[in-house]
TIFI-736078 format. One line per field, with one value per residue (C-alpha): x, y, z; residue in one letter. Coordinates in pm, whole numbers, plus 50000, padded with zeros to 5 digits. Each point is the difference from the previous one (the first is absolute). Layout:
<atoms>
east	c(X | ...);
north	c(Y | ...);
up	c(Z | ...);
resn	c(A | ...);
</atoms>
This chain:
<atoms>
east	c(63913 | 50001 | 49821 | 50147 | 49855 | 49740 | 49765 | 49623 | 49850 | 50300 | 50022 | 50291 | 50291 | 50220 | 50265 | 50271 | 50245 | 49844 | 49951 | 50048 | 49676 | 49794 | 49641 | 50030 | 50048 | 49737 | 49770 | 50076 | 49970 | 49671 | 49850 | 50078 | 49939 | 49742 | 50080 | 50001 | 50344 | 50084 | 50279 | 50280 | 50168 | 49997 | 50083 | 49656 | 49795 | 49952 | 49674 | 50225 | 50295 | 49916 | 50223 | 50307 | 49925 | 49941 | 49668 | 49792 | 49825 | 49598 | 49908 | 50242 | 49803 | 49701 | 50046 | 50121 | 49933 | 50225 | 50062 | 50194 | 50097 | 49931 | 49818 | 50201 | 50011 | 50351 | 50003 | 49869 | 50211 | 50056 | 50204 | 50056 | 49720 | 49756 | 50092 | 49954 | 49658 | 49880 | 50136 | 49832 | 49646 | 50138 | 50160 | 49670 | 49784 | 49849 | 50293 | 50356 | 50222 | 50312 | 50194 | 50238 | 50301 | 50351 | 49932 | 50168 | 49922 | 49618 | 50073 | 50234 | 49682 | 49734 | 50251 | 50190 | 49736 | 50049 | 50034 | 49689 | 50112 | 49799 | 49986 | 50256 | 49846 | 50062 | 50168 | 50299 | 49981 | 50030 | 50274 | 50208 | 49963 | 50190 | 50304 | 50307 | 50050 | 50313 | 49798 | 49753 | 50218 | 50194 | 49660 | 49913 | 50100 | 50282 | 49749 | 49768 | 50324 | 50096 | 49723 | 49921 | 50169 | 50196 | 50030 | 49611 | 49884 | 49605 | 50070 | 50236 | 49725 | 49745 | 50171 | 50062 | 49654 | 49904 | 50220 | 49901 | 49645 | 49956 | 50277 | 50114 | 50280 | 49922 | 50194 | 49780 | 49671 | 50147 | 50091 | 49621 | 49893 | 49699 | 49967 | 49966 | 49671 | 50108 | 50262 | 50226 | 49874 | 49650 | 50047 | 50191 | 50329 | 50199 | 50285 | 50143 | 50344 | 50145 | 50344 | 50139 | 50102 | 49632 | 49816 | 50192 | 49878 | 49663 | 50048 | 50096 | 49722 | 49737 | 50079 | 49968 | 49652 | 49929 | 50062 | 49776 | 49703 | 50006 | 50212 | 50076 | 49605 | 49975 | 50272 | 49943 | 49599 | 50191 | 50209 | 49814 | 49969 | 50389 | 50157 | 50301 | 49977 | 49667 | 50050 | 49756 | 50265 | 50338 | 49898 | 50213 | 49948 | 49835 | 50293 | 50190 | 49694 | 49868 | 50381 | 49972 | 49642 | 50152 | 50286 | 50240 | 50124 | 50003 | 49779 | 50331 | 50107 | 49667 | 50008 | 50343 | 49928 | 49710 | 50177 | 50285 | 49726 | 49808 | 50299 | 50109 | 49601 | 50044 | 50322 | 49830 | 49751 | 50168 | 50228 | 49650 | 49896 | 50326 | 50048 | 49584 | 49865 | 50247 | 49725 | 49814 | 49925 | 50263 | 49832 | 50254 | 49881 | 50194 | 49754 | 49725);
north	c(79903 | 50356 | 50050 | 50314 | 50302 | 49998 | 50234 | 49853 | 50103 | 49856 | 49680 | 49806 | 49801 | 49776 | 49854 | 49735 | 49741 | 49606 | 49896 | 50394 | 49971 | 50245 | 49826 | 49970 | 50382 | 50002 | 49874 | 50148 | 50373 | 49854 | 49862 | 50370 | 50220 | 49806 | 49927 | 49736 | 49829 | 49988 | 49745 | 50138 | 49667 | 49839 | 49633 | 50051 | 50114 | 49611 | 49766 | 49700 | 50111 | 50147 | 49791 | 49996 | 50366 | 50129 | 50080 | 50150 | 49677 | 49935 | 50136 | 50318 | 50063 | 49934 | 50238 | 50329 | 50071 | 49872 | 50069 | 49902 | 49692 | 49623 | 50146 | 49902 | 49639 | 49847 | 50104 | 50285 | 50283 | 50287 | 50334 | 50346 | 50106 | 49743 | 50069 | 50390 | 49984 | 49785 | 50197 | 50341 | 49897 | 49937 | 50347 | 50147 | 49762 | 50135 | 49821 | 50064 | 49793 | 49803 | 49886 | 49738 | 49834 | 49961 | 50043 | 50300 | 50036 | 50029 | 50293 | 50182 | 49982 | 50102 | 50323 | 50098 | 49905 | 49729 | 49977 | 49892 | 49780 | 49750 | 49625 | 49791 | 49762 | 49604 | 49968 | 50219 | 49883 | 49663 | 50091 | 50177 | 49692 | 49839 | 50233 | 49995 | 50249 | 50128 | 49975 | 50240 | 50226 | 50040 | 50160 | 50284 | 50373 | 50153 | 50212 | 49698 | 49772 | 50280 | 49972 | 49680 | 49732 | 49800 | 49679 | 49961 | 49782 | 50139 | 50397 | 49902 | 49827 | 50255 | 50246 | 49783 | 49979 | 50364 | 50066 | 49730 | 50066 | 50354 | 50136 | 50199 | 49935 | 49948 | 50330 | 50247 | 49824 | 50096 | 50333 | 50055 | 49879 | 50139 | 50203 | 49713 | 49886 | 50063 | 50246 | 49976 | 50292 | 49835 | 49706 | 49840 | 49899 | 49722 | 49789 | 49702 | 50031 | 49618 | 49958 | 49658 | 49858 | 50029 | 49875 | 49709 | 49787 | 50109 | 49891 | 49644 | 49968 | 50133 | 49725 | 49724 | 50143 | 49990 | 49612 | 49928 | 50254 | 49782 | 50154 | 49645 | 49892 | 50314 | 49990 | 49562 | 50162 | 50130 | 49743 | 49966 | 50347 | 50121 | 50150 | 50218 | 50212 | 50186 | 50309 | 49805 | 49674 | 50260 | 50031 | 49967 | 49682 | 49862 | 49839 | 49878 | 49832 | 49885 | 49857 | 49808 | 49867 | 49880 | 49808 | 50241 | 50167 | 49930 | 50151 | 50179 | 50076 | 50157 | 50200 | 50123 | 50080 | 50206 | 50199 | 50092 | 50118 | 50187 | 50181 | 50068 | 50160 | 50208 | 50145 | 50087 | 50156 | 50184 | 50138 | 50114 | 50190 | 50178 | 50125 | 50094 | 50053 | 50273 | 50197 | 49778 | 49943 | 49734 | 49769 | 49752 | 49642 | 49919 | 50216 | 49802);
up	c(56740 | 49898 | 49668 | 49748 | 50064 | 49676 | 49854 | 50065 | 49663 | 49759 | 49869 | 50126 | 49807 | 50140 | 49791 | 50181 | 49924 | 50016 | 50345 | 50155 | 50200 | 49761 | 50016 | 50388 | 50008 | 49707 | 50243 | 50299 | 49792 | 49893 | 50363 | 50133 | 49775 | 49782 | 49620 | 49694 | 49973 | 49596 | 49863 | 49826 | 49964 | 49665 | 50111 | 50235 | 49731 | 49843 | 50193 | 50007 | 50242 | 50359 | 50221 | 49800 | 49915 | 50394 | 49855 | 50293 | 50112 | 49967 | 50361 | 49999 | 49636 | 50163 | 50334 | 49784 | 49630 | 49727 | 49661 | 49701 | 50137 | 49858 | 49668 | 49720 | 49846 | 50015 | 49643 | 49923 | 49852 | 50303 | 50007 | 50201 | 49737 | 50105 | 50374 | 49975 | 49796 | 50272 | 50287 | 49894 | 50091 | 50335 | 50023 | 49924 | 50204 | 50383 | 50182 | 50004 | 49868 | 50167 | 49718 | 50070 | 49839 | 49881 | 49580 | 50014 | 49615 | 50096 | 50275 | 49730 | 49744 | 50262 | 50161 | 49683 | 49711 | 49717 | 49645 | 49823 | 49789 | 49804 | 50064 | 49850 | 49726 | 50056 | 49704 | 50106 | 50328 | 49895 | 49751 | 50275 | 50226 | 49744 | 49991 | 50218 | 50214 | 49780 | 49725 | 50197 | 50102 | 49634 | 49893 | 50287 | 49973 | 50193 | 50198 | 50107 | 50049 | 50294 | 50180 | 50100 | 50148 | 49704 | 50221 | 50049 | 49675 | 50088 | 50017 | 49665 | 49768 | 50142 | 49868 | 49678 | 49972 | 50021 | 49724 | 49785 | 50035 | 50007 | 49809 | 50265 | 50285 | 50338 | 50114 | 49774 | 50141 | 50345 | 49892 | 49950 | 50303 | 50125 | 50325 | 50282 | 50174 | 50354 | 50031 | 50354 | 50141 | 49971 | 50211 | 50327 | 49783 | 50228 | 49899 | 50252 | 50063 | 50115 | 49980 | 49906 | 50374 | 50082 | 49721 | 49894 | 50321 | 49914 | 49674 | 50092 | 50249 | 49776 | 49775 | 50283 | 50083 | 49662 | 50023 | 50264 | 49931 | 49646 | 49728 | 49905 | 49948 | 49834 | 49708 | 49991 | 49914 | 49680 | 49888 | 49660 | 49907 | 50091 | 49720 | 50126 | 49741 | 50144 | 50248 | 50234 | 50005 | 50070 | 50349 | 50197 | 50199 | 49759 | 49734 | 50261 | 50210 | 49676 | 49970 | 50303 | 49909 | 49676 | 50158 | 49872 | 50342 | 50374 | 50208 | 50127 | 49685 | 49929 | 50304 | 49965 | 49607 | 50150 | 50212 | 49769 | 49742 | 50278 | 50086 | 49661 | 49968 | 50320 | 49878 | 49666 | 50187 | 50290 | 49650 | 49802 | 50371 | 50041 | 49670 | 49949 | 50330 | 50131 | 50104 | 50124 | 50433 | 50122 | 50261 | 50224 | 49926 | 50284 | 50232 | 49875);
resn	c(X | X | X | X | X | X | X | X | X | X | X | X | X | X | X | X | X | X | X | X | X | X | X | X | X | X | X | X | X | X | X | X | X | X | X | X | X | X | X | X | X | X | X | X | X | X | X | X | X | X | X | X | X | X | X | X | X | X | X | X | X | X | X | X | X | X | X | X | X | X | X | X | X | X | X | X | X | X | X | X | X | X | X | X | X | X | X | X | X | X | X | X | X | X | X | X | X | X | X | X | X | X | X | X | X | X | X | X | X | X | X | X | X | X | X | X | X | X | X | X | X | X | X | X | X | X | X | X | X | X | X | X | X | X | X | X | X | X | X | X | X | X | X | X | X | X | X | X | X | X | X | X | X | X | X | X | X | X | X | X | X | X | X | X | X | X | X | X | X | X | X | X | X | X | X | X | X | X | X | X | X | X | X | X | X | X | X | X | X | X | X | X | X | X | X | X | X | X | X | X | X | X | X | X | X | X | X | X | X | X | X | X | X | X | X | X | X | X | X | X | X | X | X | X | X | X | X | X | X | X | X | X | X | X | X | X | X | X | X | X | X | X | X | X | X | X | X | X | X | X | X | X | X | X | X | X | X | X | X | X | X | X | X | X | X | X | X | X | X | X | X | X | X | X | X | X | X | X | X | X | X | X | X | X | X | X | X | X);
</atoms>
């Protein structure tokens, strides 16, 4: 395959739908023109999923340098501020970076800069764990309420949070943003364009690879510390296959519960790129 035309000296992000091929170009971008590839994938960040998670495997980790993937406990508390702290060394470090992923939230805080807002104590975390989601959204400001998606219970208490904790809403943290870490113009910005017809097999047979490379052993491994409420546990894959483990689903019924929450995730996704990547270097999945 052809690889994009790219500037030698700039770092390189990638951003693509699940199952769009992106690490396979990751590492072909890295085997020619030498590099460290850098998740920007949130459900790959946590040491107890790599199979369920496409997590590069041991011995692709092992023939290219990887980092940021595997190195958070199941449940430890993780954000776009944790990822970007830990990504700026890497920016700085001798070799260029490859960053990788489909968190477009992480790519939006390295390119366009993020709100530095302090951590959210336990006790309001715990308290807004407890709420509804009405009851959540009853308390947030028109301004934070119109920018961020009402239907997604996480972005909702987040936001909750914030204002609970710090006084201030969401919005006016935003609105003093600082400038961003890596700015466009400073890097190789590419975004994976894969419409629907083409990635919905993939998605299917991804998951049936999954199967036999072990997802099964894997999320059984976990049984006794599930708790669906942690980030870690959301993955997807990883409610439905503990489903089936449990005697709650079919295999099938797992499999096709997968793929309609895979495809749900890839439409969220492809929506994020469209409306915050315009600028951004489309590359054809399907010329992969």
């Amino acid at each position: 395959m052809m690889l994009p035309d790219l500037d030698p000296d700039k770092p390189v992000l990638l951003a693509g739908p699940t199952a769009s091929g992106k690490s396979s170009l990751a590492v072909k971008i890295a085997e020619k023109q030498g590099g460290v590839i850098v998740n920007a994938d949130a459900s790959q960040i946590y040491d107890c999923w790599r199979v369920v998670t496409a997590r590069p495997s041991i011995s692709e980790e092992q023939s290219l340098p990887h980092h940021l993937y595997g190195h958070i406990r199941y449940d430890e508390q993780y954000s776009a501020g944790h990822w970007l702290r830990q990504v700026k060394p890497l920016l700085a470090g001798s070799e260029r970076p490859i960053i990788v992923g489909g968190t477009g939230l992480y790519f939006s805080a390295l390119t366009e800069g993020l709100a530095e807002i302090p951590p959210t104590p336990d006790k309001i975390r715990s308290l807004g764990d407890s709420l509804t989601l009405d009851s959540l959204l009853s308390q947030l400001d028109s301004q934070t309420a119109k920018r961020i998606d009402l239907n997604n219970r996480a972005r909702v208490q987040r936001a909750w949070e914030v204002l609970q904790a710090t006084g201030r809403s969401l919005a006016e943290w935003q609105d003093d943003t600082p400038p961003p870490v890596l700015p466009l113009g400073s890097c190789n910005a590419l975004v994976m364009h894969s419409p629907k017809e083409w990635l919905e097999p993939r998605i299917r047979q991804r998951f049936d690879l999954m199967i036999e490379q072990g997802a099964l052993e894997e999320v059984e491994e976990m049984r006794d510390l599930y708790d669906p409420a942690l980030p870690a546990c959301k993955a997807i894959g990883v409610p439905e296959l503990m489903g089936y483990i449990c005697g709650e689903l079919t295999l099938e019924e797992a499999r096709e519960q997968a793929a309609i929450a895979t495809r749900r995730y890839a439409k969220r996704q492809r929506s994020w790129f469209r409306a915050r990547m315009k600028q951004w270097e489309v590359v054809e999945s399907g010329d992969l």
